[in-house]
N, C-alpha and C positions, 0 to 999 in steps of 0.2 A: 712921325714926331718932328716937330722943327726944331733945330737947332738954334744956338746962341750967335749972336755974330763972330766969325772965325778967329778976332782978335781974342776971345774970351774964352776958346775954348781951350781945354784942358787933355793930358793924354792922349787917347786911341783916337778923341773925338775931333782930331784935326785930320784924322788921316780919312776914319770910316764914323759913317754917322752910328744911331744906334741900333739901325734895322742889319745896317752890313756886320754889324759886330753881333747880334741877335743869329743872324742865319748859319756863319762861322760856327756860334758857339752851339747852336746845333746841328752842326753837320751839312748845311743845306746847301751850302756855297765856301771856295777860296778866294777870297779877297786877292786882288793883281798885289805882288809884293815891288819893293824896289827893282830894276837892273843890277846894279852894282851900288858895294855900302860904303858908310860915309867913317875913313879909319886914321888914326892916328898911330903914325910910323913908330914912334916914344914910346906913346902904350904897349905896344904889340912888344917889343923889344922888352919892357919894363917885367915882362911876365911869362918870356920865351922861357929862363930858364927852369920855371917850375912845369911849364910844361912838358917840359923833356925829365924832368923829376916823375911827374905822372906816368910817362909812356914806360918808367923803368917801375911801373907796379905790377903785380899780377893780376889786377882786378884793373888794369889799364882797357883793352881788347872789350872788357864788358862793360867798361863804363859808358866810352868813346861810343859803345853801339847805341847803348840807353839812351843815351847823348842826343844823337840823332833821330832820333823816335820822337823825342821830347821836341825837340825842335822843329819839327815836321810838323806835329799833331797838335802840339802845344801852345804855340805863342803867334796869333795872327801875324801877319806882314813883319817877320821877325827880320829882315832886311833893313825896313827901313827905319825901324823902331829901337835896333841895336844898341846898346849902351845908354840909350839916354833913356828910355824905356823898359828894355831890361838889362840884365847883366848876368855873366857868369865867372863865381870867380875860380881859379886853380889853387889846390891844395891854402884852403885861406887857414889864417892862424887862430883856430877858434880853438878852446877847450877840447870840443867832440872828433877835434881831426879828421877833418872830410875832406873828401878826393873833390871837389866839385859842388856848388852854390850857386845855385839862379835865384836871380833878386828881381824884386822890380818896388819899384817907390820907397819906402823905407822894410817892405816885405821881404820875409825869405818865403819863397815857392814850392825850392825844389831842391833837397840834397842829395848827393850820394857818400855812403861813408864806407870803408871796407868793413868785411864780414867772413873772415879769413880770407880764402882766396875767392870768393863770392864777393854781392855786392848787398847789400841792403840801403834803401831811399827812406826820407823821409818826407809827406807832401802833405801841406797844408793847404785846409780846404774850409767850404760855408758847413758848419754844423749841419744847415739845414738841408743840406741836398743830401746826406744821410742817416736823416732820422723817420720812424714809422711813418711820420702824422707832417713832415713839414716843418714842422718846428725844431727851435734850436736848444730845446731841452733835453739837456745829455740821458736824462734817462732814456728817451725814445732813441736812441742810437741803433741805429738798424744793423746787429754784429751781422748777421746769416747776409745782408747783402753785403756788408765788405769780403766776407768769405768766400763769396762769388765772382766777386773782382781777383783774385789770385789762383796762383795753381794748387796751392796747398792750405789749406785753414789753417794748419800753423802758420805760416809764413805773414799773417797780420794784423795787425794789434794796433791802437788808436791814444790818444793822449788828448784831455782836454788842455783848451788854449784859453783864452782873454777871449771876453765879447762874443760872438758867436761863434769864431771857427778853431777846428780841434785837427789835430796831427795825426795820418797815418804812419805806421811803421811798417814796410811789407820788408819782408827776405829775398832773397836769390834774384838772381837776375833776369830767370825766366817770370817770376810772379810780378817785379818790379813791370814788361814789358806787358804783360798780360794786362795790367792795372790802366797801364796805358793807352790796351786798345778797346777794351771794356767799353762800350759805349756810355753807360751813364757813369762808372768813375770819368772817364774822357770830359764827357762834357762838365764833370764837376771839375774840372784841373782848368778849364776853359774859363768857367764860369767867376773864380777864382781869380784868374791869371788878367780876364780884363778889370774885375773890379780895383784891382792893386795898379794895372797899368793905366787907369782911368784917372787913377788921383794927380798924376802929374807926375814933373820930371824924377828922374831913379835918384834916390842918394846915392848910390854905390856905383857911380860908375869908375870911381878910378880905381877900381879893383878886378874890372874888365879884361878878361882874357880873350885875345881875338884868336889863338891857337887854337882853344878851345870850343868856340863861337862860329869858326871855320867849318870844324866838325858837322853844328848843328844847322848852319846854315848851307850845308854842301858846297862850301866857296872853293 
């Protein structure tokens, strides 16, 4: 596929064209990430003390692990792409009360919210990489394969969205990881995760937690 001139491109597509972003999102290759990322001393400081709020939760220890799972498995060259590309915020001030929030473009990705002393995720995804036939007609909603992506059939349940894509809900932290490593929920978190990061620069970066980011990024 040829690309646009560098000046014009958009997103991922300045870093990796779209066969390197194609191989990534199935599994076939890791893209070389940054050495070292590009931080603002302000920010980190603007957002230390919720993160030290976090670590005194009980569902801290399972977050922080999901965390890093996500971050490994989820968001190509997450080095060099940090904050402006995606973002994670700590304990943001939303209605729902969540531990934890990955954005990218004006998208939310990925939440975690408590679920007593467990953890329950919420992840938004293309209708269509879970439905029978392809398509992004909720009726074709393929329940029996989500139920497969987790450890427990209860533990996940679905909510439609705008346009084509619809919200999982999984339970426990074990199902939350599971979902994770699932090769086709995987590549559907993938598949997702560049379409958002493609559109261009994040809105939310100044809600960017690097304590947290640390985590995912093994800095």
């Amino acid at each position: 596929m040829t690309l646009k001139d560098a000046g014009e491109l958009k997103g991922l597509q300045q870093f990796l064209d779209f066969e390197q972003q194609r191989a990534w999102m199935d599994g076939e290759a890791t893209p070389a990430d940054a050495d070292e990322r590009s931080e603002s001393l302000e920010q980190r400081f603007k957002y230390a003390g919720r993160f030290q709020k976090l670590l005194r939760r009980p569902q801290a220890e399972a977050a922080l692990d999901v965390l890093r799972l996500y971050g490994e498995t989820c968001i190509p060259i997450p080095r060099r792409t940090e904050r402006y590309y995606w973002s994670v915020s700590c304990l943001p001030s939303t209605s729902d009360r969540p531990l934890v929030r990955v954005n990218a473009s004006w998208m939310e990705l990925f939440t975690l919210l408590p679920d007593g002393q467990d953890l329950r995720a919420r992840i938004i995804l293309h209708r269509s990489d879970f439905t029978t036939d392809g398509s992004t007609d909720p009726d074709q909603l393929d329940q029996d394969l989500l139920e497969r992506c987790v450890a427990r059939p209860e533990d996940v349940s679905h909510f439609l969205c705008k346009a084509e894509t619809f919200g999982v809900k999984v339970r426990s932290a074990a199902s939350i990881r599971k979902f994770l490593d699932v090769p086709h929920a995987l590549r559907a978190i993938r598949r997702f995760n560049l379409t958002h990061m493609n559109r261009g620069r994040n809105a939310y970066q100044a809600s960017h937690c690097y304590s947290v980011a640390d985590v995912m990024v093994e800095a």
